[in-house]
C-alpha positions as CSV (number, residue, x, y, z in Angstrom):
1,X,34.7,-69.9,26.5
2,X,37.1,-70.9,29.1
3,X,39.2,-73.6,30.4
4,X,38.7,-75.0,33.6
5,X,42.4,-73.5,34.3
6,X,40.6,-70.3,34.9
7,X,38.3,-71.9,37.9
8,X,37.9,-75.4,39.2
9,X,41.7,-76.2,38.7
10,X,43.3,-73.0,40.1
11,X,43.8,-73.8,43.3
12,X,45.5,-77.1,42.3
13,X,47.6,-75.7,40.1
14,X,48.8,-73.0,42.2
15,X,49.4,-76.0,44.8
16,X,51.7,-77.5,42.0
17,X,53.9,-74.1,41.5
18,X,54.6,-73.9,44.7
19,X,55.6,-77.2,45.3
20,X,58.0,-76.4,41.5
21,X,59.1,-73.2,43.0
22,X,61.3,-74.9,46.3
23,X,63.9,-75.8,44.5
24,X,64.5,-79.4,46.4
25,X,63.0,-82.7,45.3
26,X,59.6,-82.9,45.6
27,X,57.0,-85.9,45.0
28,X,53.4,-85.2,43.9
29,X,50.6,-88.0,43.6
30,X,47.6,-87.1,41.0
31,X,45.0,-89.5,40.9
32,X,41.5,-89.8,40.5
33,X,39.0,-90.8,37.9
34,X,38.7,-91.0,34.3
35,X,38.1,-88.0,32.4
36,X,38.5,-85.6,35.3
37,X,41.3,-83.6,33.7
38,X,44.1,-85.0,35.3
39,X,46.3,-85.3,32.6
40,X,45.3,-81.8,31.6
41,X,46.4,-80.3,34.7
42,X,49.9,-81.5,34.5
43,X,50.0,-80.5,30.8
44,X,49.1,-76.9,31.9
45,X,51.0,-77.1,34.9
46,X,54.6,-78.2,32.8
47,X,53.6,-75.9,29.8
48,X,53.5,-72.4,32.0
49,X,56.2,-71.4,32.4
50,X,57.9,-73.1,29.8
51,X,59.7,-76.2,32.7
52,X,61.6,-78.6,31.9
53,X,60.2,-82.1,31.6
54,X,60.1,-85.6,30.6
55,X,56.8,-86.9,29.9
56,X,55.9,-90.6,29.7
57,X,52.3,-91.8,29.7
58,X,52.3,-95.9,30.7
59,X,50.1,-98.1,28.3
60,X,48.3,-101.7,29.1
61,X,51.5,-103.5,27.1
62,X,54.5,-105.2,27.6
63,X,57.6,-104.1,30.5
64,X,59.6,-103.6,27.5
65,X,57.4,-101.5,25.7
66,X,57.0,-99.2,27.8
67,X,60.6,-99.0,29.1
68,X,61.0,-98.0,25.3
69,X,58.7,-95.3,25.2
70,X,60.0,-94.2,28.5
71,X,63.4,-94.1,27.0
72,X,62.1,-92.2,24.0
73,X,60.7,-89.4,26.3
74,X,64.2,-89.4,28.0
75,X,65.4,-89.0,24.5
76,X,63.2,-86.3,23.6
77,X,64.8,-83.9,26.6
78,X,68.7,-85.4,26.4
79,X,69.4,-86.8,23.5
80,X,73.1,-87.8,24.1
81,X,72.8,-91.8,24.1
82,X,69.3,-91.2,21.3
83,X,71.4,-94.1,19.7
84,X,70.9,-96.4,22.6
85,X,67.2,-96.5,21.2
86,X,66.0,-98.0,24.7
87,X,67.7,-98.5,28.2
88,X,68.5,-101.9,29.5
89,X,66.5,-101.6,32.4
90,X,64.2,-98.8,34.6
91,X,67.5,-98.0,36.9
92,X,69.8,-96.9,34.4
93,X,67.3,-94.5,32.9
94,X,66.8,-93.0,36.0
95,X,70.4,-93.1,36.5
96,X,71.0,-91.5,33.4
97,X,68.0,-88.4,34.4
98,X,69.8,-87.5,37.3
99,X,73.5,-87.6,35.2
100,X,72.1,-85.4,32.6
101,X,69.5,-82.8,34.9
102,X,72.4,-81.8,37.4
103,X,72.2,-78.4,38.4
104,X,69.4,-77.6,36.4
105,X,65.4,-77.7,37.6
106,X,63.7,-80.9,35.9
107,X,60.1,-82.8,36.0
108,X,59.9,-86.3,35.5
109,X,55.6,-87.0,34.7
110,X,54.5,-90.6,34.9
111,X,50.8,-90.8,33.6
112,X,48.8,-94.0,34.1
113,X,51.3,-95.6,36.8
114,X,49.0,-98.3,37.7
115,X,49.6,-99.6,33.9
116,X,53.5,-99.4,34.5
117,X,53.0,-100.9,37.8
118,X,51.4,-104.3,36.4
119,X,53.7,-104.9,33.7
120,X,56.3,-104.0,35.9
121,X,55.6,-104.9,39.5
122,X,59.3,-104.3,40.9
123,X,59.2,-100.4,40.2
124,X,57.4,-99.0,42.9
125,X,60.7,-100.3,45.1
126,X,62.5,-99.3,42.3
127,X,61.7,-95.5,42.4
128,X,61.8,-96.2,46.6
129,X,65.7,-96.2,46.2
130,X,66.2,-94.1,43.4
131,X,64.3,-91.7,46.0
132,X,65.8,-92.3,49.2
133,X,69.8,-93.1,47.6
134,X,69.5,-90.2,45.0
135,X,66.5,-87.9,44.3
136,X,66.2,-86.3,48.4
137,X,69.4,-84.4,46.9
138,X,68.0,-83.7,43.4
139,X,66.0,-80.5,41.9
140,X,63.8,-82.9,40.4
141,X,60.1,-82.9,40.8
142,X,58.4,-86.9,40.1
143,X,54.8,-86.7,39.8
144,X,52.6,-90.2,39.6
145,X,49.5,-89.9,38.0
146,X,46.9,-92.7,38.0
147,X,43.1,-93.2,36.8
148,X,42.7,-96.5,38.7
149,X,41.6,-95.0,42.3
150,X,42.2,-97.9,44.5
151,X,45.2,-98.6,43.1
152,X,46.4,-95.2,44.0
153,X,45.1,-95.1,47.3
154,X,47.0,-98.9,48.5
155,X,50.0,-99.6,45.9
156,X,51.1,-95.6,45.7
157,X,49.7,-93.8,49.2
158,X,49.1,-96.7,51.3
159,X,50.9,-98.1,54.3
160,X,51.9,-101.3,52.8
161,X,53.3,-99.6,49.5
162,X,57.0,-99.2,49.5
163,X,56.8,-95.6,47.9
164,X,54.9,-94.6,51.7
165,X,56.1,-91.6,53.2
166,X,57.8,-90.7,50.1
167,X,55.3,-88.2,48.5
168,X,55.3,-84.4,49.2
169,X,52.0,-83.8,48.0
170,X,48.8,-85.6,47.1
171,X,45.9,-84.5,45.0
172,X,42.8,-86.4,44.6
173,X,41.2,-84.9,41.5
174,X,37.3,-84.2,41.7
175,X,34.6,-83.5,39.8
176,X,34.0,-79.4,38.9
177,X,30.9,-77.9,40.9
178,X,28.3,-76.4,39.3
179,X,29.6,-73.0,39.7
180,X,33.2,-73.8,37.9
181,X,31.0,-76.2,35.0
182,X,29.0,-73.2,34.5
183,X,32.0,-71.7,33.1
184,X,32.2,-73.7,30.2
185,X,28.6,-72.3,28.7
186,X,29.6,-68.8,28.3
187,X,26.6,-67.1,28.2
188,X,23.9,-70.1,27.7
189,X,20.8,-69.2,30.3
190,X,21.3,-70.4,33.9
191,X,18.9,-73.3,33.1
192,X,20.7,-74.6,30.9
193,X,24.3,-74.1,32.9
194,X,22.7,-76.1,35.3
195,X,21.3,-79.2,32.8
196,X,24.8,-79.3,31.6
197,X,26.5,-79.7,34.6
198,X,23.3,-82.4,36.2
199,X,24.0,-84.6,32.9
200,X,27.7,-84.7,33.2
201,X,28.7,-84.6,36.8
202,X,30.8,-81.7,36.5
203,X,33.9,-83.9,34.6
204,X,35.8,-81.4,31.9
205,X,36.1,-83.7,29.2
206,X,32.4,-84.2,29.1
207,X,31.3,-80.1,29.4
208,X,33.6,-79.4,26.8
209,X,31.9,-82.1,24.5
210,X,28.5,-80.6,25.3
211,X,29.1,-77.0,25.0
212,X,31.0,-77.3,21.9
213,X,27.2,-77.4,20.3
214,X,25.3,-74.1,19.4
215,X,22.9,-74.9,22.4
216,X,23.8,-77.6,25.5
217,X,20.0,-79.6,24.3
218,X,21.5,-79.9,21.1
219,X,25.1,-80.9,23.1
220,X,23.2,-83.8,25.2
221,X,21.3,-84.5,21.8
222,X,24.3,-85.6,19.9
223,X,26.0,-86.4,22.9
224,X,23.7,-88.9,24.2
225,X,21.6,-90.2,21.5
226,X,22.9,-90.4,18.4
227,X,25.1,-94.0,17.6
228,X,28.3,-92.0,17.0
229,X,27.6,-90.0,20.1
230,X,30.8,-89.7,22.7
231,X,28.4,-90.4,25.6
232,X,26.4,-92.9,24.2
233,X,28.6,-95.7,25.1
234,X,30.4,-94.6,27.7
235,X,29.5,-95.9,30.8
236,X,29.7,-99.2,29.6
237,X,32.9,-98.4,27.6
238,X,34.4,-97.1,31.7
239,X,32.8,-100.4,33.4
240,X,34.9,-102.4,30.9
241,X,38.0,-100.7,31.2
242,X,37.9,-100.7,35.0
243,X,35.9,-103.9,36.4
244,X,36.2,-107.6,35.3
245,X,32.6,-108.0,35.6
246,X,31.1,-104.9,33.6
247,X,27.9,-107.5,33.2
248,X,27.2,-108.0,37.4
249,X,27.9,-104.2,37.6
250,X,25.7,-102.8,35.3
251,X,22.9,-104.8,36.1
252,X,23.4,-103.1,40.3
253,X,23.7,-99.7,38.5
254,X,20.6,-100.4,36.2
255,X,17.9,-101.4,39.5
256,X,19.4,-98.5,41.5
257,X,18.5,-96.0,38.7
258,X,15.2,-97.8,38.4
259,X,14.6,-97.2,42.0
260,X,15.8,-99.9,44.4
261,X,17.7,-98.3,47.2
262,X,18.4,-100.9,50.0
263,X,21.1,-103.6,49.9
264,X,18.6,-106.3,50.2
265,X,16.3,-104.8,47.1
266,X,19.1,-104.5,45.2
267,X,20.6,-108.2,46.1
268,X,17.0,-109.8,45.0
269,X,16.7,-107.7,42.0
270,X,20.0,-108.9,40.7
271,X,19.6,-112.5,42.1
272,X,23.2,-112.2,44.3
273,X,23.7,-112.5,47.8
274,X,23.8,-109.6,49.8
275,X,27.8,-110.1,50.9
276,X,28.7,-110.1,47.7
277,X,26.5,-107.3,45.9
278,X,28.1,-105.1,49.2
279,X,31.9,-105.9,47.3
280,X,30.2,-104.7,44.0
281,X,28.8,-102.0,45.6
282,X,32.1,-101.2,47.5
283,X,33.7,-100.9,43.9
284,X,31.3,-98.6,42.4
285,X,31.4,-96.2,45.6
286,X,35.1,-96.7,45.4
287,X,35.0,-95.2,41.6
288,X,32.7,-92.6,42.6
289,X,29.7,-94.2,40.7
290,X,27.6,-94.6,43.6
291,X,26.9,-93.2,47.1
292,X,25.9,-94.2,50.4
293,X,24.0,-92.1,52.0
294,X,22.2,-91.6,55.7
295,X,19.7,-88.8,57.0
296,X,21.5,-86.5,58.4
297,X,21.7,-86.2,62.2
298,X,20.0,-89.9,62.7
299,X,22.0,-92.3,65.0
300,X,20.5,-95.4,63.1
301,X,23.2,-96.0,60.7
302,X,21.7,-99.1,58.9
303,X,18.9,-96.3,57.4
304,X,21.7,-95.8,54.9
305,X,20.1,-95.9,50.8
306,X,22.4,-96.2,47.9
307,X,22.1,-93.5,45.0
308,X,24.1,-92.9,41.6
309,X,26.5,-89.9,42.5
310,X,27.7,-89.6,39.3
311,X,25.5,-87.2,37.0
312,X,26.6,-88.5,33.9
313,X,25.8,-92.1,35.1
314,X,22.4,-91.0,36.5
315,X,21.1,-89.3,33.2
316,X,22.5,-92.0,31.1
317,X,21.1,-95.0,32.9
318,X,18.0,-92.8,33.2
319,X,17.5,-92.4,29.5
320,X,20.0,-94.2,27.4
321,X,19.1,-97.8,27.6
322,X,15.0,-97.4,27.1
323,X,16.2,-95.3,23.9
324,X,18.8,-98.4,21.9
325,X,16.6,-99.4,19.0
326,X,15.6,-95.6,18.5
327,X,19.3,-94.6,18.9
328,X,20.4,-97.3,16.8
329,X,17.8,-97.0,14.0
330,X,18.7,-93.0,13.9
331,X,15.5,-92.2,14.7
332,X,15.6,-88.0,14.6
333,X,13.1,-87.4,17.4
334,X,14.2,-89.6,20.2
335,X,15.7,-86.9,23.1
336,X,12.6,-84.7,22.1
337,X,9.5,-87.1,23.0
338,X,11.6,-89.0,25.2
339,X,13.9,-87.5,27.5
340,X,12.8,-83.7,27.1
341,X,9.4,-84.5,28.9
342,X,11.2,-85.9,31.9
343,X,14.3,-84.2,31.9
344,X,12.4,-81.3,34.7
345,X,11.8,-84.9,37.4
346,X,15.4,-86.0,35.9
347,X,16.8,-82.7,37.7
348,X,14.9,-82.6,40.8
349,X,18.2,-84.8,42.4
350,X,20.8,-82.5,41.2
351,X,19.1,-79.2,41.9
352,X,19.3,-80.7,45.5
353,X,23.3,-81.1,44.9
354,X,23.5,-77.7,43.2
355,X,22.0,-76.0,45.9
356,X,24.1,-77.9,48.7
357,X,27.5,-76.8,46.8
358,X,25.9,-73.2,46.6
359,X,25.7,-73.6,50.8
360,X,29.2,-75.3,50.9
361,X,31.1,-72.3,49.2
362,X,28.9,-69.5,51.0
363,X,30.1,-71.2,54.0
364,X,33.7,-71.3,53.5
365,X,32.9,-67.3,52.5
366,X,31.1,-67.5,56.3
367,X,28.3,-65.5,54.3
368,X,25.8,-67.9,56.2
369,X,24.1,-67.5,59.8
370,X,26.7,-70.1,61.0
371,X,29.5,-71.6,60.0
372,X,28.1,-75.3,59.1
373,X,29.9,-78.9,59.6
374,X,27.7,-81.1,57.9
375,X,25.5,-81.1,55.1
376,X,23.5,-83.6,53.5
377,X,19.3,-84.5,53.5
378,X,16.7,-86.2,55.9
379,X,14.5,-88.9,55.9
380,X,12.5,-91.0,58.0
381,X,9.5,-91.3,60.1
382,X,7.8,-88.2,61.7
383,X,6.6,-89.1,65.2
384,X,4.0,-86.8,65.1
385,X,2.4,-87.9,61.6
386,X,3.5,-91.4,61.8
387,X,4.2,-90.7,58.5
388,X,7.2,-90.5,56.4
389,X,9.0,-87.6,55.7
390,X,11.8,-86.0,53.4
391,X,14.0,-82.7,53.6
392,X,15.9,-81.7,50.8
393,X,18.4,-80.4,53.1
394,X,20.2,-80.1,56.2
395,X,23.2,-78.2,57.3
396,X,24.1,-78.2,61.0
397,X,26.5,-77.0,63.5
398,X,26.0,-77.9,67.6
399,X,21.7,-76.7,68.0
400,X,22.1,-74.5,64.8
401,X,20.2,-76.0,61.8
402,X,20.2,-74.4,58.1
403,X,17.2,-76.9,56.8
404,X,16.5,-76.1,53.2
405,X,13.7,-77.1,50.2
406,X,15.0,-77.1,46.6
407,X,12.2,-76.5,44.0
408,X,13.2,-77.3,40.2
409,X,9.8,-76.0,39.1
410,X,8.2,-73.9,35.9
411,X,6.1,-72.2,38.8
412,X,7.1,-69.8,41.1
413,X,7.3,-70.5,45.1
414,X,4.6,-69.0,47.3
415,X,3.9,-69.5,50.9
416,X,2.6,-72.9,51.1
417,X,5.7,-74.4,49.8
418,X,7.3,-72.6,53.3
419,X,4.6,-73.3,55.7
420,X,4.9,-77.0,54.9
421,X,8.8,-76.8,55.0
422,X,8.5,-75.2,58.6
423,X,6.2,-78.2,59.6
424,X,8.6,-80.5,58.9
425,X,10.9,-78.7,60.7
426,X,9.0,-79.4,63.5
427,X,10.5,-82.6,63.8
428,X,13.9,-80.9,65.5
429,X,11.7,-78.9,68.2
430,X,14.3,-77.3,70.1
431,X,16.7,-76.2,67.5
432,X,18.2,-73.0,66.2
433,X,16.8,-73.1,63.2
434,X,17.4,-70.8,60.0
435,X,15.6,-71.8,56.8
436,X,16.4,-71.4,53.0
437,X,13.5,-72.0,50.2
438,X,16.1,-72.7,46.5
439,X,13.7,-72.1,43.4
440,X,14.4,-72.1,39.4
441,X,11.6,-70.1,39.1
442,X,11.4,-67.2,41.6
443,X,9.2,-66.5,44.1
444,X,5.6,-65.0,44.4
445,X,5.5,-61.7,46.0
446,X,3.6,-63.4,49.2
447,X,6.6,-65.4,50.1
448,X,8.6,-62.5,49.2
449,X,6.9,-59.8,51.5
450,X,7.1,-62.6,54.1
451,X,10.9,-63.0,53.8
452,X,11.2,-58.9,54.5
453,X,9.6,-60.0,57.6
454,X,11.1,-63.1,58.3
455,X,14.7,-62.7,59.0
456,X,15.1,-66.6,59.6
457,X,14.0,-67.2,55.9
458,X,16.2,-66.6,53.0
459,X,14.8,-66.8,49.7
460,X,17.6,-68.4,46.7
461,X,16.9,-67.9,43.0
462,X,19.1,-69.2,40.3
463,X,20.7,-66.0,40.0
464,X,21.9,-66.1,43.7
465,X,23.4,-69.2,42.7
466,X,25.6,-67.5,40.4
467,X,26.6,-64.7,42.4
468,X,29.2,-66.4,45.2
């Protein structure tokens, strides 16, 4: 097995050695969700290499508390004033870094900054000056990190924060794909790379929990549903820690996953008014729970639908809460008669996703008719059925179309599954259009013979996937 070092991070952490490597002061921001690896990537980053550094991770306590455990981390890299025990405030510890790292190459890490931040609102101006009066002439590297995203995004990068301007690098910290997430399965069968990146959403901590198991059924098995599971509270565990009213949230979560789509749907299902379910909603997009999204290439922007982005959030509002008094009771058979039997309609959404990454990094590789701009699905009306109508997915550029069909089947694809995708096509008459059938099980040898002479048609199995 490997770390996510070896993939999804790489380019990140080559960002962060370059930025080490110019021996001036330099200001990164790392930020993004829970779980994501952010913490990780600085611990890798610091440990090659052997740099340098003071670590301090923030905690929900007291401005005094942590000032101590910052001083201890001080402590731990020059120990000259150890005696001290803590500093008497946040300037003369910094004054006392810069004494004690001239002339030599120094990191100063500050994880969870938001928590520092609320116990001690005055810092942010604080590390202002101790930028602009002493660290511009400093070999020192500062790097914020943060979980809470909006909090990042205003108090740290915003306009109105006073550190604005200051930082030499930003990097929002996503998800892993499902190419970089297959890495963690070593050799498990493509299927089940796949099911282990749709039922966590591609975040490191959660592959590495799964995979740790001999097979990644038996990972989402004890995962997911059994009491002592990691995953079996943690969504709730994540609203808690991040929203001061889990109860209003979960319930918007729960009636999207159960199929209500629209604002006002959702508004009546959880009794709310719309304006304020729309702040809720903001929040959970905000976190990357949730998603708006719109058909591709329609001008009618209120056709928008709301969806669970996040995998892990999908399959565990999916299956989870219908499975408590099984779960709780330790019944042995519960993922087995039921999840298993649903787990193939459960993937039919993040085949979709799968197969628009797979477009997105053969596009940056321009191993595609065209180099795309967007990507994303259709849906709406069809004026020639007056009937509605769905596309799995569209990728355009100008008049050039890719417009694809994702099949997460146990049957092969034959013909008809293309003749029907090229009548909905129909719909952009007019178009450049190139067309790409995705299916876990192959193809029959119709549709292939029809692909040899069909140079508009491109035919994706899952071992395509893997070979970009």
């Amino acid at each position: 097995m490997v770390t996510f070092f070896d993939g999804g991070r790489i380019h990140e952490l080559r960002s962060l050695e370059k930025l080490y490597e110019r021996n001036e002061f330099a200001f990164a921001v790392v930020y993004g969700r829970r779980r994501v690896g952010k913490t990780s990537l600085i611990n890798e980053f610091i440990s090659r290499g052997n740099k340098k550094a003071i670590r301090f991770t923030a905690t929900e306590n007291t401005d005094i508390v942590n000032l101590e455990n910052f001083s201890q981390s001080i402590f731990s890299v020059f120990p000259k004033l150890s005696s001290l025990g803590r500093f008497p405030s946040w300037e003369s510890a910094f004054d006392y870094i810069t004494e004690q790292a001239k002339g030599e190459k120094l990191i100063i890490s500050v994880d969870e900054y938001p928590y520092l931040a609320k116990a001690y609102p005055p810092i942010s101006s604080e590390l202002q000056r101790y930028i602009d009066l002493v660290l511009q002439n400093a070999d020192i590297m500062l790097i914020l990190c943060g979980s809470s995203m909006s909090f990042m995004e205003n108090q740290v990068l915003g306009y109105q924060s006073p550190l604005y301007g200051r930082r030499t690098a930003q990097y929002l910290i996503k998800p892993l794909d499902y190419y970089d997430s297959a890495e963690f399965f070593g050799n498990a069968p493509l299927e089940d790379k796949i099911l282990g990146y749709a039922v966590t959403g591609g975040i490191p901590q959660y592959l590495n929990i799964i995979a740790k198991a001999q097979t990644v059924e038996d990972g989402i098995k004890d995962a997911f549903f059994t009491k002592d599971g990691f995953l079996y509270e943690e969504p709730r565990n994540l609203l808690k820690q991040e929203l001061r009213e889990p109860a209003m949230y979960n319930a918007i979560i729960t009636v999207i996953a159960n199929g209500a789509t629209e604002m006002n749907e959702i508004a009546s299902k959880v009794n709310e008014k719309d304006g304020k379910v729309a702040n809720y909603i903001k929040n959970l997009i905000d976190l990357g729970i949730l998603e708006r999204r719109t058909p591709m290439l329609s001008k009618k922007i209120r056709n928008g639908i709301y969806r669970i982005k996040d995998g892990m959030y999908r399959f565990w509002y999916r299956f989870v809460p219908g499975t408590f008094t099984l779960i709780d009771n330790r019944y042995e058979h519960t993922y087995e008669e039921k999840v298993r039997p649903f787990v193939s309609d459960f993937m039919g959404h993040s085949f979709e996703e799968v197969c628009m990454q797979y477009l997105m990094r053969m596009n940056v590789k321009n191993k595609l008719p065209f180099l795309f701009s967007e990507i994303g699905g259709w849906w709406g009306g069809n004026p020639a059925t007056k009937e509605e109508e769905e596309i799995d997915i569209i990728a355009s550029s100008g008049e050039r179309l890719i417009i694809g069909e994702c099949k997460w089947k146990n049957k092969q694809t034959g013909p008809d599954a293309y003749s029907e995708l090229r009548r909905k096509a129909e719909i952009f008459a007019g178009k450049d259009i190139f067309y790409y059938m995705f299916s876990r099980s192959g193809f029959t040898s119709g549709l292939k013979k029809e692909a040899e002479k069909d140079d508009r048609l491109m035919l994706v199995t899952l071992e395509d996937l893997f070979d970009v």
